[in-house]
C-alpha positions as CSV (number, residue, x, y, z in Angstrom):
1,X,-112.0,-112.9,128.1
2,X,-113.5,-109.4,127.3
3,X,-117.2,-111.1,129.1
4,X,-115.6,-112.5,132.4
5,X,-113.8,-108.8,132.9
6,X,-117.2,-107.2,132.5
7,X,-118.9,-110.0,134.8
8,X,-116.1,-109.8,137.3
9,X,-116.2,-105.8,137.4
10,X,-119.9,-106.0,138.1
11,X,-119.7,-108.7,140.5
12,X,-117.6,-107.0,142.6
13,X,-119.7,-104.2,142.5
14,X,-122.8,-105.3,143.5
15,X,-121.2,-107.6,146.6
16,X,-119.5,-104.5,147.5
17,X,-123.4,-102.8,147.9
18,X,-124.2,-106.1,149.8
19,X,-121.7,-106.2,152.4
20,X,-122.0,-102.5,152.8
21,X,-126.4,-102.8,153.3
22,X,-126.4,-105.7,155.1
23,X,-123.4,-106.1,157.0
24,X,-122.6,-102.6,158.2
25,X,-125.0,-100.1,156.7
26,X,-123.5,-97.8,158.8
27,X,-120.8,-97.3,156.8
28,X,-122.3,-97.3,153.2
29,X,-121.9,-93.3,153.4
30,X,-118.4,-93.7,154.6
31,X,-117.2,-96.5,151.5
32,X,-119.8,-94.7,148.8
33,X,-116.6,-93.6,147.2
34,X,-115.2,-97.0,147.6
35,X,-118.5,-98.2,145.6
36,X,-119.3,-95.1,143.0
37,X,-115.8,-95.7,142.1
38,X,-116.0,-99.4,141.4
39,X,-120.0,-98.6,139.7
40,X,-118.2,-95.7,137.1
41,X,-115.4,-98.5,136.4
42,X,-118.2,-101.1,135.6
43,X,-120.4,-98.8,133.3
44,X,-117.2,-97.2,131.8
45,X,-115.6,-100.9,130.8
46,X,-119.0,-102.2,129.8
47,X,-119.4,-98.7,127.3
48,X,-115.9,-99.9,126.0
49,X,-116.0,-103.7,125.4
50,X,-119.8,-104.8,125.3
51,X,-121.8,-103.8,122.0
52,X,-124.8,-104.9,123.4
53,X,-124.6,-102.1,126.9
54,X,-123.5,-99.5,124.1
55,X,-125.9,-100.1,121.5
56,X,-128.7,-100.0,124.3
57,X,-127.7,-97.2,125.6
58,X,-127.6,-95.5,122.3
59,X,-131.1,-96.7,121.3
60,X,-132.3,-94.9,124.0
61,X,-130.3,-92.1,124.0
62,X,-132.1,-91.2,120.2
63,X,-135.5,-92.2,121.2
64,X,-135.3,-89.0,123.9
65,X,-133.7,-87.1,121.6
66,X,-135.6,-88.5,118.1
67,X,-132.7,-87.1,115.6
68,X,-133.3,-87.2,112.2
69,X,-131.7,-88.8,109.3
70,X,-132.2,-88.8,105.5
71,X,-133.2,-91.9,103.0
72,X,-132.1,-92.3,99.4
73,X,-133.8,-94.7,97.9
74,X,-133.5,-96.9,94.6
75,X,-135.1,-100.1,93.1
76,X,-134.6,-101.5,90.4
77,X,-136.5,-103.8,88.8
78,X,-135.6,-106.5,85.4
79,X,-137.5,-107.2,82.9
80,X,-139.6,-106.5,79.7
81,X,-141.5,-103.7,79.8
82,X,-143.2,-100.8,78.3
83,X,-144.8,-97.6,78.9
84,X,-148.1,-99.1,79.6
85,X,-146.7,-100.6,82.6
86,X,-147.4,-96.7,84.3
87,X,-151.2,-98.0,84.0
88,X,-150.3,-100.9,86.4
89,X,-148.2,-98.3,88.7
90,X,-151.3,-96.1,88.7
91,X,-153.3,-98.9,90.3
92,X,-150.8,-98.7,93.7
93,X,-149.6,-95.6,94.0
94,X,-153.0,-93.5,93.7
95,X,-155.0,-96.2,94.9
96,X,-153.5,-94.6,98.8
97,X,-154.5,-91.9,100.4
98,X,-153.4,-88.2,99.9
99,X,-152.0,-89.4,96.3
100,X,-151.4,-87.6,93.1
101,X,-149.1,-88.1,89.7
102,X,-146.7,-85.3,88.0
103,X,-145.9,-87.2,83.8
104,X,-142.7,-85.3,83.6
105,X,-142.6,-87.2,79.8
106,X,-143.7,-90.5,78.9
107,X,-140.9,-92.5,80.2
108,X,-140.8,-90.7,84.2
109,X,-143.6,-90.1,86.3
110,X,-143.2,-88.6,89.8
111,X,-145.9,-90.2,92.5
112,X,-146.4,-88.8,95.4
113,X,-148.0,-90.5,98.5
114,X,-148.4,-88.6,101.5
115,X,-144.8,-87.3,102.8
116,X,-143.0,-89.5,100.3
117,X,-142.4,-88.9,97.0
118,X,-141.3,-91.7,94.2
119,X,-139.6,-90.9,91.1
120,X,-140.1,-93.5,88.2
121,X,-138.5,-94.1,85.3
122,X,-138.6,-97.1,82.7
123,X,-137.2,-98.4,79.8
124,X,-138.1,-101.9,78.0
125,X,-135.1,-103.9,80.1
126,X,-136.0,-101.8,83.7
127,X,-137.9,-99.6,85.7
128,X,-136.3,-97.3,88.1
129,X,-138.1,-96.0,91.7
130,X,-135.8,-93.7,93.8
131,X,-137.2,-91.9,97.1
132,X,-134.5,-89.2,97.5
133,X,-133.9,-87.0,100.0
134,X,-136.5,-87.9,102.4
135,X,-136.0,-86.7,106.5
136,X,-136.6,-89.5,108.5
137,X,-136.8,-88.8,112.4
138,X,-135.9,-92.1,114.3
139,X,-139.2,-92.3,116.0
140,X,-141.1,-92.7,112.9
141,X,-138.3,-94.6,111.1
142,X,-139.9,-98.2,111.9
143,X,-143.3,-96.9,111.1
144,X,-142.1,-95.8,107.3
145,X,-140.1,-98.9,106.9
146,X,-143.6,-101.3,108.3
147,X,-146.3,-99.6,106.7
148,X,-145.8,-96.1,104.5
149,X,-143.3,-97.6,102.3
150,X,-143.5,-101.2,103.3
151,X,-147.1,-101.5,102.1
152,X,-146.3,-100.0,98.6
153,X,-143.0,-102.1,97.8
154,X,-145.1,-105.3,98.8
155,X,-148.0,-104.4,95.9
156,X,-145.3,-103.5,92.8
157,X,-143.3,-106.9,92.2
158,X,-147.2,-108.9,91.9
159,X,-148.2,-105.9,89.2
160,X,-145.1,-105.8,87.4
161,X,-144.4,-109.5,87.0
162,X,-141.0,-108.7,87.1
163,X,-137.9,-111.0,86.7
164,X,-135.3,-109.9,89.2
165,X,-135.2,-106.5,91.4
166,X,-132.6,-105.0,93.3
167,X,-133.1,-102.6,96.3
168,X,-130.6,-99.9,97.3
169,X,-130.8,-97.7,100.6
170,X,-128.7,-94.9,101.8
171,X,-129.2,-93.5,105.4
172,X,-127.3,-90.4,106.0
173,X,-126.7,-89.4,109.6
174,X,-127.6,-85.9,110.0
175,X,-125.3,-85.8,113.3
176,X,-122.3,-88.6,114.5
177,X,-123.3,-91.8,113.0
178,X,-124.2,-94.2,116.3
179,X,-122.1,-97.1,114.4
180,X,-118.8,-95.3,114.8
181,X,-119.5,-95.5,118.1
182,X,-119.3,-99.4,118.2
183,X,-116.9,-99.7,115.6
184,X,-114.1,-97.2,116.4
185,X,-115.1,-95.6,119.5
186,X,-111.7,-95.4,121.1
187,X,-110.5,-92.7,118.4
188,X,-111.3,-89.1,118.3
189,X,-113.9,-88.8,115.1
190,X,-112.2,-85.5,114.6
191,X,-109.0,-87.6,113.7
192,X,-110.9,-89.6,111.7
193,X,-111.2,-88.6,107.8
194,X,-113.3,-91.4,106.6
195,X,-114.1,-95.4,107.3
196,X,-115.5,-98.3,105.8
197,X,-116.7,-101.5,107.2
198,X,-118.9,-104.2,105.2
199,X,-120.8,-107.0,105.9
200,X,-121.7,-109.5,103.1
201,X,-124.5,-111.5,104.1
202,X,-125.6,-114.3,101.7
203,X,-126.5,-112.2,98.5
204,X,-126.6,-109.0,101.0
205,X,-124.6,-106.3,101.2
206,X,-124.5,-103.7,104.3
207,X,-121.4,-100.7,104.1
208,X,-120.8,-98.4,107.4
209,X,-118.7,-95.3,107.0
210,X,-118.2,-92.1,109.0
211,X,-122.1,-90.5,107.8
212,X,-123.9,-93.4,106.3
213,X,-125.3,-97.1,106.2
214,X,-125.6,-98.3,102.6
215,X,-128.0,-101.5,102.3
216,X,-127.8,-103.5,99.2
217,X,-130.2,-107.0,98.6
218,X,-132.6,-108.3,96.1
219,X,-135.0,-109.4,98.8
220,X,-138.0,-107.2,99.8
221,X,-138.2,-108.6,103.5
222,X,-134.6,-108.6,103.6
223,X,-134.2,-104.7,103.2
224,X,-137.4,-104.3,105.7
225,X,-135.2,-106.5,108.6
226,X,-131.8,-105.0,107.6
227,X,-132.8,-101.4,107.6
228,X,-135.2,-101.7,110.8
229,X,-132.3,-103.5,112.5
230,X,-129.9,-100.2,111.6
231,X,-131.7,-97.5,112.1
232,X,-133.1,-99.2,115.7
233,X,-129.7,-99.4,116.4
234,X,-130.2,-102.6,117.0
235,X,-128.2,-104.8,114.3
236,X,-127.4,-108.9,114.7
């Protein structure tokens, strides 16, 4: 029902163009009103009911404005280990470019590559990586997720030999997060103290509220798709 109002409203908008160019162009001046009425009716109900005109206009809305967000970051990964495993960690994080290591003890190392910086922490059962805190513009959000941080995940799990892992990812909207928008656009956010919607997908896990996305899963690729999908505004 909601798609035939939307296809009706613009229907009738564009015939009304037609009959006005090629009928009697002479009056397109006279019934502009007539058709910049109908035209602000169509783009108003299609900003209401469809998700797909909203979330378009949205995704390019922040790529002219490129706002920035901020990442918190944690894997976890199962297994048996021990401290020589920082040897094997070593091997990918300083093998990039612009690298270096702080040993904060023998149990947490901090590795920083380039504009990102990993904390690690073990212990025989699991090792611990969180990226905190990192600014994110939206811009260079696909870039980060494809190849700064994409590139490193994809090296640990064939070092580590690790059982299980589980990947975490918190992206804080430094302004009005764009999914409030689609999920409870007709309220004022300022009425709004908080909200939360989830999505379980398979073993995944996605949570909107009022100034975050939360992205659970224990799949590499599946926290690459999920988090480019979110912050591209452009979610399944």
């Amino acid at each position: 029902m909601k798609k035939i109002i939307l296809i009706l409203a613009w229907i009738t908008t564009v015939v009304l163009m037609i009959i006005n160019i090629k009928i009697n162009p002479s009056s397109y001046f006279a019934n502009g009103t007539i058709i910049l009425g109908w035209l602000l009716f169509a783009l108003q109900l299609s900003w209401n009911k469809s998700e797909w005109f909203y979330l378009t206009c949205k995704n390019l809305w922040y790529k002219f404005t490129n706002p920035e967000c901020i990442w918190n970051m944690s894997i976890e990964y199962y297994g048996t280990f021990n401290e020589q495993v920082f040897e094997k960690l070593d091997q990918i994080f300083l093998n990039k470019e612009s690298s270096k290591v702080l040993q904060v003890s023998n149990v947490r190392r901090i590795y920083k590559v380039g504009t990102l910086s990993f904390e690690v922490v073990i212990d025989r059962e699991s090792i611990r990586i969180e990226l905190s805190d990192l600014e994110v513009s939206y811009r260079r959000s696909t870039h980060i997720i494809k190849t700064e941080l994409g590139n490193i995940l994809e090296d640990i799990p064939s070092k580590l030999k690790n059982d299980r892992c589980e990947y975490y990812l918190d992206i804080y909207f430094k302004g009005e997060n764009p999914y409030y928008g689609l999920y409870l656009r007709r309220l004022d956010i300022r009425d709004i103290e908080t909200f939360k919607i989830q999505f379980n997908i398979q073993n995944e896990k996605i949570v909107v509220n009022k100034e975050r996305i939360s992205i659970n899963t224990n799949s590499l690729q599946s926290l690459r798709n999920f988090s480019e999908e979110y912050l591209t505004i452009s979610p399944r």
